[in-house]
Each structure stands twice: as structure tokens, then as C-alpha cells.
C-alpha positions in Angstrom: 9.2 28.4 16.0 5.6 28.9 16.4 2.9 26.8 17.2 -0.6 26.0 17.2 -2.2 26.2 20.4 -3.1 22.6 21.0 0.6 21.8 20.6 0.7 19.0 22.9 -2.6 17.3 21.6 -2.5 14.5 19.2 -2.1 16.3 15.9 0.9 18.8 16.3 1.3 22.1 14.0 4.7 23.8 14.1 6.4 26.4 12.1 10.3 26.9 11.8 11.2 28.9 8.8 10.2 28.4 5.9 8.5 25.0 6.7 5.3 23.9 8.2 5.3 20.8 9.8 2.2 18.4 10.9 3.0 15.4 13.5 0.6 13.2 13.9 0.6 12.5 18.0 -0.4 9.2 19.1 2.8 6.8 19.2 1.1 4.4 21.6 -1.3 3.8 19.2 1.0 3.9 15.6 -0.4 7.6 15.2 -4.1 6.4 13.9 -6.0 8.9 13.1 -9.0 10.5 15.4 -11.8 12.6 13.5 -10.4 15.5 15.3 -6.7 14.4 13.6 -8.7 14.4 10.2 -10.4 18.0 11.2 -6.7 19.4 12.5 -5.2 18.4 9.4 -7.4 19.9 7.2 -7.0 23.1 9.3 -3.6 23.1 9.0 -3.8 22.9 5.4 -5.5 26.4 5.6 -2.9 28.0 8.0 -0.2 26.7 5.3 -2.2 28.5 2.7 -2.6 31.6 5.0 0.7 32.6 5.8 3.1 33.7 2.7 6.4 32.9 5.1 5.0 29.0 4.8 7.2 27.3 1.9 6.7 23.2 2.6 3.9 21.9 4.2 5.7 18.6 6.1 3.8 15.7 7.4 5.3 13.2 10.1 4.5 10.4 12.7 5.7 10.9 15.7 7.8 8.6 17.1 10.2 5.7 15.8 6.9 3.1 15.1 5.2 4.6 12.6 3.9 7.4 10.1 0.4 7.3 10.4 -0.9 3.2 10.8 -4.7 4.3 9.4 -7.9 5.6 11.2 -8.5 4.2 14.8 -10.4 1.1 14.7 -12.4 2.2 17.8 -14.0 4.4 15.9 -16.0 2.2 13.8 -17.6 0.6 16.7 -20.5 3.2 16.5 -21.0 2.2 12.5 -24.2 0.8 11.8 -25.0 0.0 8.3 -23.7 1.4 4.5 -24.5 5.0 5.0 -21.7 5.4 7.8 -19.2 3.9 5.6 -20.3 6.4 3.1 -19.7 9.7 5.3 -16.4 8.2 6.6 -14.6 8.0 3.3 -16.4 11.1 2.0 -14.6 12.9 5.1 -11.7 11.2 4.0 -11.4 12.5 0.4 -12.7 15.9 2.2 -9.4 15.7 3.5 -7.4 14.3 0.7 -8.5 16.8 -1.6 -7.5 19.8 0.8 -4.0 18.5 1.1 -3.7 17.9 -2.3 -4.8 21.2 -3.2 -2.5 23.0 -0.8 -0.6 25.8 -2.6 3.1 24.9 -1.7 4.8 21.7 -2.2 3.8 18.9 0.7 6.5 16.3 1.7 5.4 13.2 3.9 8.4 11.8 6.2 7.5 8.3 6.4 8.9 6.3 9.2 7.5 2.8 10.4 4.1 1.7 9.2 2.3 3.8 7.1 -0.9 2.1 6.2 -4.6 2.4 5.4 -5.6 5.8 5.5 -1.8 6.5 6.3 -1.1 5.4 2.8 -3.4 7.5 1.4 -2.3 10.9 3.2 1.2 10.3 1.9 0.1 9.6 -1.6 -1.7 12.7 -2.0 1.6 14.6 -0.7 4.1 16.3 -3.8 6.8 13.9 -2.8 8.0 11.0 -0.5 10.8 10.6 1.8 11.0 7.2 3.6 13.2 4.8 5.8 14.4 2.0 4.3 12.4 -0.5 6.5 9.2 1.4 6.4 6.3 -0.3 5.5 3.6 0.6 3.2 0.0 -1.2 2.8 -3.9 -1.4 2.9 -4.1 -4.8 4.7 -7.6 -4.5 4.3 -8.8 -7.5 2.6 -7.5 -9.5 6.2 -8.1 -7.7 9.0 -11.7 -5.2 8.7 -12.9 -6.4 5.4 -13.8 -2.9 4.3 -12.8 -1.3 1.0 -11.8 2.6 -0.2 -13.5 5.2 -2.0 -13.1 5.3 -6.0 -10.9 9.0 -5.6 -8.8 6.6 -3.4 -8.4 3.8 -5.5 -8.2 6.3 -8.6 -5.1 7.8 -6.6 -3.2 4.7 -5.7 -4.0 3.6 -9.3 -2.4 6.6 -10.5 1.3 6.3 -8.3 1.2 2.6 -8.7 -0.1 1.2 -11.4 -2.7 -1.8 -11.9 -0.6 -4.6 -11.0 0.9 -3.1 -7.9 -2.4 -1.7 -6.6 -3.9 -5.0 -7.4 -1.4 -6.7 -5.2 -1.4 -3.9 -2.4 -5.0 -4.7 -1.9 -6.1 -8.7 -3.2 -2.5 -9.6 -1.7 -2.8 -7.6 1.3 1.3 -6.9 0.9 3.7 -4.7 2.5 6.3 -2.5 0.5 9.2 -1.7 2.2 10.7 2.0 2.1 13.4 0.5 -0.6 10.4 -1.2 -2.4 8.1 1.9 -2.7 11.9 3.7 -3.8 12.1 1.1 -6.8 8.6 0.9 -7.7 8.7 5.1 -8.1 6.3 6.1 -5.5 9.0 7.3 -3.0 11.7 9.8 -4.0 14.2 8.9 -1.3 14.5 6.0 0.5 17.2 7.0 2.9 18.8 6.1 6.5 19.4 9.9 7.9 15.4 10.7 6.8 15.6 14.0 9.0 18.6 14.9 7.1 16.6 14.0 4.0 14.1 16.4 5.1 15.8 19.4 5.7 17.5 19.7 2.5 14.2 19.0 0.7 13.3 21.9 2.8 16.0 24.0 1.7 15.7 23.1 -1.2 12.2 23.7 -2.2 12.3 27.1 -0.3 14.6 28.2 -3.1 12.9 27.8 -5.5 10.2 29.9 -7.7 6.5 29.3 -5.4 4.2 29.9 -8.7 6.4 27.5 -10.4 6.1 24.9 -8.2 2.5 25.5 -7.1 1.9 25.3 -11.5 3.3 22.2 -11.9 1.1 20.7 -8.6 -2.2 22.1 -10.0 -1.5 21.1 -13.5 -0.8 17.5 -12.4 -3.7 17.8 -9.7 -6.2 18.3 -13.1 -4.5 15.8 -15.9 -4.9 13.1 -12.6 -8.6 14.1 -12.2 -9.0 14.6 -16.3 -9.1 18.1 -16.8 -6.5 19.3 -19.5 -7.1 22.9 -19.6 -4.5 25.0 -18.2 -4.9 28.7 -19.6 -5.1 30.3 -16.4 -2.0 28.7 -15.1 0.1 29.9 -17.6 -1.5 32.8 -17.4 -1.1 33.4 -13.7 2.5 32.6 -14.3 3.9 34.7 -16.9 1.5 37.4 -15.6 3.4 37.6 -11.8 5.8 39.9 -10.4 8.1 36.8 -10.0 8.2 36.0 -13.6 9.1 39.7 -14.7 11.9 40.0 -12.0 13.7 36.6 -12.5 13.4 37.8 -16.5 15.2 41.3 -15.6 17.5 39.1 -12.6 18.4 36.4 -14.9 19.7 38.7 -17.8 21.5 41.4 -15.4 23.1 38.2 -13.4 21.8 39.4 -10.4 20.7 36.9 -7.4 16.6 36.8 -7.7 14.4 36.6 -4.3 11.0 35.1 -4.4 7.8 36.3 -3.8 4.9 34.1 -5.0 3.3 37.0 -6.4 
């Protein structure tokens, strides 16, 4: 297992295997995020690029209380007018936009309360793994009186629809982990989530990297409204990978992944 060197601060970076996994560090205080948690995260979505051995980027609350319960309310204190609001959820699609972009598939374990800010890191992961009694919202509309950024609304639209982001937000309502299962927007909804986690893990370190990172970026640019995908098929069928599963596939011989 190795680490990042601020491994007991409040944003945690740890590799075993082939996964790379992000806890955010501040149980005390439901794992709200610091700018410095928004700046580590977007750093360790560079390391997961960087290293080839990286196969899942995993992201995590630490402790039993919640996934990440939105950006530290302390640090609006300093805000002083329209412009601050501004920067802050420009920093936040920064952010968003990084993780989303990462190369290998991202998994958010959500445990506990995942709101606000939370909510919107774990949307912009591949997939969704969730206790059953876990609790989703943006309980905005009765407690800061704020609002998001149009990429954020754009992605919740996308995952949930009109009428469930409508009610998220003018409602102010909570989803359960079972909820978010039924509604589509979490792929597991499952006691044993560690469990759950490891065989995603397994799983998706199996399987073909370019594949997987093709089927990300081509649903990354139909989300944002770009149809054209040339060079992803053509980065595809062009690899080393592709050729080799062809020449493993018809010989019945077990095929290893490379990415390349």
C-alpha cells in the first residue's frame, strides 16, 4: 500500500493494488469539505492519471456518519457579495470536471449523508455503491439559501431527471440509499458496502482500460452535447490491447491488459 505523504490529514490518498482510494478525513465534522480537500482531490485525480498500475479511482467518507455532508459552512463566513459565490462554484466545477474526466472508472462508496457538494462528487463518479440508509440531498432551499452552478444542475438533471431534481431541490428531500437504488442513480444499494467495493474492484480491474475509459468519454461528451467520437474509436481499434485480445480471443488464450 502506498501513500500520499499527508496521509493523516483530512483528505487521505492510498494505493492497494490496482485501486486508488480517496477518504475524505473529517468525521467530526460529516467529512465537509475544506478548499485544501477540493485542491487534494483534484491532485489525486492526477496521480490516478499518472500511474498505469492505478485501475479504479475510489472515493469514501471516513467514518460510519457520512460520505462527504458538503463544503464547510465556516468557510463562507469570509463571502462578501455575488462575485465570491461565483469563484466558489467555479472551483467547484474545476473540480467536478477533473474527476469526471479521470481516465479509469471512479466508484463513490457512499455511507451516511452525502449532501450538497457531497452529492455532486458522487454524481460525477462512473458508478454508485451505497448503504441502504444513506441519505442523499441538497437541502439548500432551508438551511443557506444558496443555489448551484448550471454544470451542476445540468449534472443532477442528467442522473435524475426533472421531477426528481425538482424535488431534491424545491422539496429539500432526502433519498435514502434504497431510494437513489430504485430511482437509477445508485448501482448497488447494499449492507456489506466494503464487500461491494472490492468486487467492483476486482472486477473492473479485469477488464479492457481503453474500453472502459471509451465508453466514460463518449458519455462525458453526449452529457455536455458533443456527438463526435472519431478519435475514440479510433484510439481504440488502433491500440496494442485491441490487436492482442483479437489474436487472444481466436487462439483461446487468457488476454492481459495494458491500456495501450
Amino acid at each position: 500500500m502506498s501513500s500520499s505523504p499527508g496521509s493523516h490529514s483530512e483528505l487521505l490518498v492510498q494505493r492497494q493494488g490496482p485501486a486508488l482510494t480517496v477518504t475524505f478525513n473529517r468525521p467530526a465534522q460529516r467529512n465537509a469539505m475544506t478548499w485544501a480537500m477540493y485542491d487534494g482531490l483534484y491532485q489525486a485525480c492526477e496521480r490516478a492519471d499518472a500511474d498505469d498500475d492505478v485501475r479504479v479511482l475510489v472515493l469514501r467518507g471516513a467514518g460510519e456518519e457520512a460520505f462527504v455532508a458538503g463544503t464547510d459552512i465556516r468557510q463562507f463566513a469570509d463571502f462578501t457579495g455575488g462575485d465570491d459565490g461565483v469563484e466558489y462554484e467555479k472551483k467547484i466545477t474545476r473540480v467536478l470536471d477533473r474527476l469526471e474526466g479521470v481516465n479509469v472508472p471512479t466508484v463513490a462508496a457512499v455511507r451516511g449523508w452525502c449532501v450538497g457538494a457531497g452529492l455532486a462528487i458522487a454524481a460525477v463518479c462512473d458508478l454508485r455503491l451505497a448503504a441502504p440508509d444513506a441519505r442523499f440531498g441538497v437541502p439548500i432551499a432551508r438551511t443557506l439559501g444558496n443555489c448551484l452552478s448550471m454544470p451542476t444542475y445540468a449534472l443532477l438533471l442528467h442522473h435524475l431527471g426533472p421531477a426528481r431534481t425538482l424535488d431534491l431541490l424545491l422539496n429539500a428531500t432526502f433519498y435514502s440509499g434504497r431510494e437513489a437504488h430504485a430511482a437509477g442513480f445508485v448501482a448497488e444499494s447494499t449492507e456489506d458496502l466494503d464487500g461491494s467495493v472490492t468486487r467492483t474492484v476486482d472486477r473492473l480491474a479485469r477488464h479492457a482500460p481503453l474500453t472502459m475509459w471509451a465508453t466514460k468519454e463518449a458519455i462525458r461528451r453526449l452529457r455536455r452535447g458533443t456527438a463526435d467520437g472519431d478519435d475514440i474509436v479510433a484510439r481504440v481499434y488502433g491500440s496494442d490491447d485491441f490487436r492482442a485480445a483479437v489474436h487472444a480471443f481466436t487462439s483461446r488464450q487468457p488476454m492481459t491488459w495494458t491500456g495501450r
